[in-house]
C-alpha positions in Angstrom: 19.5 32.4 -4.6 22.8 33.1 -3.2 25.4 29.7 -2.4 24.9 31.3 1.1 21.2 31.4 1.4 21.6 27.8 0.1 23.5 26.5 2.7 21.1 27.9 5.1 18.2 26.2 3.7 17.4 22.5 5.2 18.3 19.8 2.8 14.5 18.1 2.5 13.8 22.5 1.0 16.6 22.0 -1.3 15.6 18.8 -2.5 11.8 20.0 -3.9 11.8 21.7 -7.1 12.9 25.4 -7.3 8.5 26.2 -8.3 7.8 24.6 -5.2 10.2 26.8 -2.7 8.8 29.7 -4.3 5.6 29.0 -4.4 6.1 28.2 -0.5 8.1 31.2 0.1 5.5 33.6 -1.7 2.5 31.8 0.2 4.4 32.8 3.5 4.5 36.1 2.5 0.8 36.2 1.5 0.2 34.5 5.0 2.0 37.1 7.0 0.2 39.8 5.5 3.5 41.0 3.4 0.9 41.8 0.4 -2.7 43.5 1.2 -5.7 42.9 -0.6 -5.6 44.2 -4.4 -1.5 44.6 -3.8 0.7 44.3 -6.9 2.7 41.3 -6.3 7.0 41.2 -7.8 7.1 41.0 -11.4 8.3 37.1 -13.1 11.0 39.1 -14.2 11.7 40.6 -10.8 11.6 37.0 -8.8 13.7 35.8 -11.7 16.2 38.1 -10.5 16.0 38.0 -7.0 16.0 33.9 -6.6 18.1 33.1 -9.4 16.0 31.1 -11.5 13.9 31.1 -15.0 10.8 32.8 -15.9 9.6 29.6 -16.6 9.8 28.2 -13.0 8.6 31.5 -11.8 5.6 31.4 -14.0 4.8 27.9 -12.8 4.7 28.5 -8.7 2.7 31.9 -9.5 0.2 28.9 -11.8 -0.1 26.9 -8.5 -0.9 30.6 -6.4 -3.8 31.3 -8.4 -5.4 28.1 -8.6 -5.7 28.3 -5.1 -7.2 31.9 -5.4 -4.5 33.4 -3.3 -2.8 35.9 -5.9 -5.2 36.6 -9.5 -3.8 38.1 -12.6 -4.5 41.2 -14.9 -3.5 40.6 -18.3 -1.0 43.9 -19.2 -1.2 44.5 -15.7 0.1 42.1 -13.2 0.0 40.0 -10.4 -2.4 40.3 -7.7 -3.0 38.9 -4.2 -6.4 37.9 -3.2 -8.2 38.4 0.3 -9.1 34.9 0.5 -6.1 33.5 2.3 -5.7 33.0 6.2 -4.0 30.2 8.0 -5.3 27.1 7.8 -7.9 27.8 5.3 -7.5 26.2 1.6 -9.1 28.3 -1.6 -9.8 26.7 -4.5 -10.0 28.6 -7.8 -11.6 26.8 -10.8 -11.2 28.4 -14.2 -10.4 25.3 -16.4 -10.4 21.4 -16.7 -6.8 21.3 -16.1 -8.1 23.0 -12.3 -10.4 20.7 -11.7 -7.5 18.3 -12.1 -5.1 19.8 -9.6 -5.1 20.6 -5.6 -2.1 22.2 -5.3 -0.5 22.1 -1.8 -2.8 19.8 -0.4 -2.3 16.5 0.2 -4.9 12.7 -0.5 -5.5 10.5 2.3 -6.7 7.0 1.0 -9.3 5.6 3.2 -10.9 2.8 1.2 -9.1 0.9 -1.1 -10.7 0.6 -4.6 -13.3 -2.2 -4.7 -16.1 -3.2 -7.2 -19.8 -3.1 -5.3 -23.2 -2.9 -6.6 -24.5 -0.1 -7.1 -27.9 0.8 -9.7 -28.2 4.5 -9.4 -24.5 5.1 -9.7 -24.1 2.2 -12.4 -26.7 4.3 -14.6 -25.1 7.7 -14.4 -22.1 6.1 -15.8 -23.8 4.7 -18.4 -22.3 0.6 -18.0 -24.3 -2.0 -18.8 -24.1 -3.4 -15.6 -24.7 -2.3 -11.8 -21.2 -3.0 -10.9 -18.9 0.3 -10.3 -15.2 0.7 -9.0 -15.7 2.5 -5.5 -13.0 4.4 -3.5 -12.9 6.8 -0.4 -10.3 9.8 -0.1 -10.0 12.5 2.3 -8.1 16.0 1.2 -5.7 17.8 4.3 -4.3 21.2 3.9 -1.3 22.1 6.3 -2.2 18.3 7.6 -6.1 19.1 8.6 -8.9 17.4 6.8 -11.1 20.0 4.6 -13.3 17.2 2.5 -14.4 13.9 1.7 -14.9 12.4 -1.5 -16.7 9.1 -2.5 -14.9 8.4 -6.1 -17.3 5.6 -8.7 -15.6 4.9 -11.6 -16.3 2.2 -14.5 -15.0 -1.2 -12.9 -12.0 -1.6 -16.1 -10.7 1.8 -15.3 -11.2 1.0 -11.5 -8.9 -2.4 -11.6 -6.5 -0.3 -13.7 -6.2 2.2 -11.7 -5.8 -0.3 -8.7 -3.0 -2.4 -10.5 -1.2 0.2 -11.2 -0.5 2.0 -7.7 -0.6 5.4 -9.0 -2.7 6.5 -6.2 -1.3 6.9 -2.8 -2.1 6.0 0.6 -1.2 9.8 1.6 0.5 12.5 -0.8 -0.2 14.5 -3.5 -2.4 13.5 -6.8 -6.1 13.5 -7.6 -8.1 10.7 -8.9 -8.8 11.9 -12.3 -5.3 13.0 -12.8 -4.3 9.3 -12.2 -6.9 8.0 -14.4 -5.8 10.3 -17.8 -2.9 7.5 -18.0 -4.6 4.9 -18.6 -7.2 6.3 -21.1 -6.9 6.9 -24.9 -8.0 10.9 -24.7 -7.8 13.4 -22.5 -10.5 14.3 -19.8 -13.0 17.0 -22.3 -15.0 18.3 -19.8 -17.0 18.0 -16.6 -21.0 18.6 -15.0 -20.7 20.0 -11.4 -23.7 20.6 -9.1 -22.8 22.0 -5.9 -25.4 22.7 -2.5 -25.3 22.9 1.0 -26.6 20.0 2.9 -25.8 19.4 6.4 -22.8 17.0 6.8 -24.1 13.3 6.7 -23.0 11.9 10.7 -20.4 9.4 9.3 -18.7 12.1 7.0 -18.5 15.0 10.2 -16.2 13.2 12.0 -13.5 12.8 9.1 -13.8 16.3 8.1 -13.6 17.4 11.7 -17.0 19.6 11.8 -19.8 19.3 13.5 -22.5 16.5 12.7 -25.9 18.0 11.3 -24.3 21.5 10.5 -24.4 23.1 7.2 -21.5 22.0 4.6 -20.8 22.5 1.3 -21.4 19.3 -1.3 -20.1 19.1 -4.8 -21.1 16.4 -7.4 -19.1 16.3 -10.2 -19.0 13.7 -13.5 -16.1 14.1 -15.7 -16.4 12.7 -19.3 -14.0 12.1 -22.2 -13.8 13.7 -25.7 -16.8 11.5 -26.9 -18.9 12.1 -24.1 -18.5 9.0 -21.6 -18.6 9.7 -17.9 -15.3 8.3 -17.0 -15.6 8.9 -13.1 -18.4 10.4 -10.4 -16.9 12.0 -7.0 -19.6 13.6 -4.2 -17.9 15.2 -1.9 -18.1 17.0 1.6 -16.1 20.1 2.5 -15.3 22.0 6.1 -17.0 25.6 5.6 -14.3 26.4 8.3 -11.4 25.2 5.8 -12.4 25.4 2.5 -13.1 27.9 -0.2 -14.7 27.8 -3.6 -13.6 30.3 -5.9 -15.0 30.2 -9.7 -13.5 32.6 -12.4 -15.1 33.6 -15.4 -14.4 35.7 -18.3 -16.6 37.5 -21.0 -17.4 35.8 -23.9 -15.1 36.4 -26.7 -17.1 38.6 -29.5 
C-alpha cells in the first residue's frame, strides 16, 4: 500500500493488523459482487504485490475467508469465491477443530456471567462426580445483529478459572473454548456435534431477533481433551435468516 493510500485510510483501519484490512477489503469486494460464483480470486503472490505486504499475512486473511465459506481453495489451482455470501448473512465453514474454535468477524456478547448451578443431566454428560456445572450465556452478532445463542456448561474448576481470569469479554471477539485451551494441560482433541431443527424456544426468539415458534437451526456440541474428557457442552440457537452452516469434507486418504 502506497504512503498515499495510507494517509487516506482512518487511523482506527490503520491501527488493526494488515490480515485484518485485507481480509475486510477482500470481503467488500466479495460483498459487491466484484467476484462471481466459481470466480478465481488474486493470487497470494498477486495481493502481496499489490498491498505491500508478506505472503504470510496474505495467507492468513484468505485462512479467516474460508472459514467463513465465502472464498474455498483448490489445491494447484487457486482461490475461489463461494455463492454463500450476501449482506448481513454470516457462513460458517467447519473443516477442522481449529474451526470449531474460531468465528472470525463476528463478535460475543456476554449475557450471563459464569455461575455454578445444579444441574443432573448436564452434570452426567460431563462426566463430574457431582451435579454442579459452571453455566454461562453468550450471544454471536455479525455486522452488529444477533445470529445465535449459546448456553455454555463447563466443569465448575475450569468454570471459576475461566471467570478469574477475565479472558472472556462482555462484547468482542473470542470463543469460549478458545479461552478455556489456556488454562488446560493439552489441547482441545476433538468434538461430538448433533445438529436439528427445532422451533426457537420463546425466550431464545427474542435475542436472536426471529420469530417465536418458527423453525431454527440447533447445534449441540461437546468438546473433549486428548484423553477423552468432555471439557465443555454449548446448545445453541441460530437465525436461519443470518446464519449458514457449511461442512467440508475430503476423500479418505488411500
Amino acid at each position: 500500500m502506497t504512503d498515499s493510500a495510507s494517509r487516506r485510510v482512518p487511523r482506527n483501519v490503520r491501527e488493526k493488523p494488515a490480515y485484518q484490512r485485507l481480509y475486510a477489503d477482500l470481503r467488500s469486494e466479495l460483498e459487491e459482487g466484484r467476484f462471481a460464483d466459481g470466480a478465481r480470486m488474486p493470487t497470494e503472490a498477486e495481493l502481496s504485490e499489490r498491498y505491500g505486504m508478506s505472503r504470510q499475512t496474505v495467507r492468513r486473511a484468505f485462512q479467516d475467508l474460508v472459514a467463513e465459506g465465502l472464498v474455498y481453495r483448490v489445491p494447484g489451482k487457486g482461490t475461489f469465491a463461494s455463492n454463500f455470501l450476501r449482506h448481513g448473512h454470516y457462513v460458517r465453514s467447519i473443516g477442522a477443530i481449529e474451526d470449531l474454535q474460531a468465528f472470525a468477524g463476528t463478535e460475543m456478547e456476554l449475557l450471563q456471567r459464569i455461575e455454578l448451578r445444579s444441574e443432573e443431566e448436564i452434570a452426567r454428560r460431563l462426566e463430574l462426580p457431582s451435579k454442579v456445572v459452571a453455566a454461562l450465556v453468550l450471544r454471536r452478532l455479525y455486522e452488529d445483529a444477533p445470529f445465535g445463542l449459546t448456553r455454555v456448561f463447563l466443569p465448575p474448576e475450569l468454570g471459576q478459572r475461566l471467570a478469574e481470569s477475565e479472558a472472556l469479554p462482555t462484547k468482542g471477539p473470542g470463543t469460549v473454548i478458545g479461552a478455556l485451551e489456556s488454562f488446560m494441560p493439552g489441547s482441545i482433541a476433538g468434538a461430538n456435534q448433533v445438529i436439528t431443527a427445532v422451533p426457537v424456544p420463546p425466550d431464545v426468539a427474542p435475542q436472536i431477533e426471529y420469530g417465536a415458534g418458527q423453525p431454527c437451526l440447533r447445534a449441540e456440541r461437546t468438546y473433549f481433551d486428548a484423553h477423552g474428557t468432555p471439557v465443555e457442552l454449548a446448545v445453541s440457537f441460530y437465525n436461519p435468516d443470518r446464519y449458514a452452516y457449511r461442512l467440508q469434507m475430503r476423500r479418505r486418504a488411500t
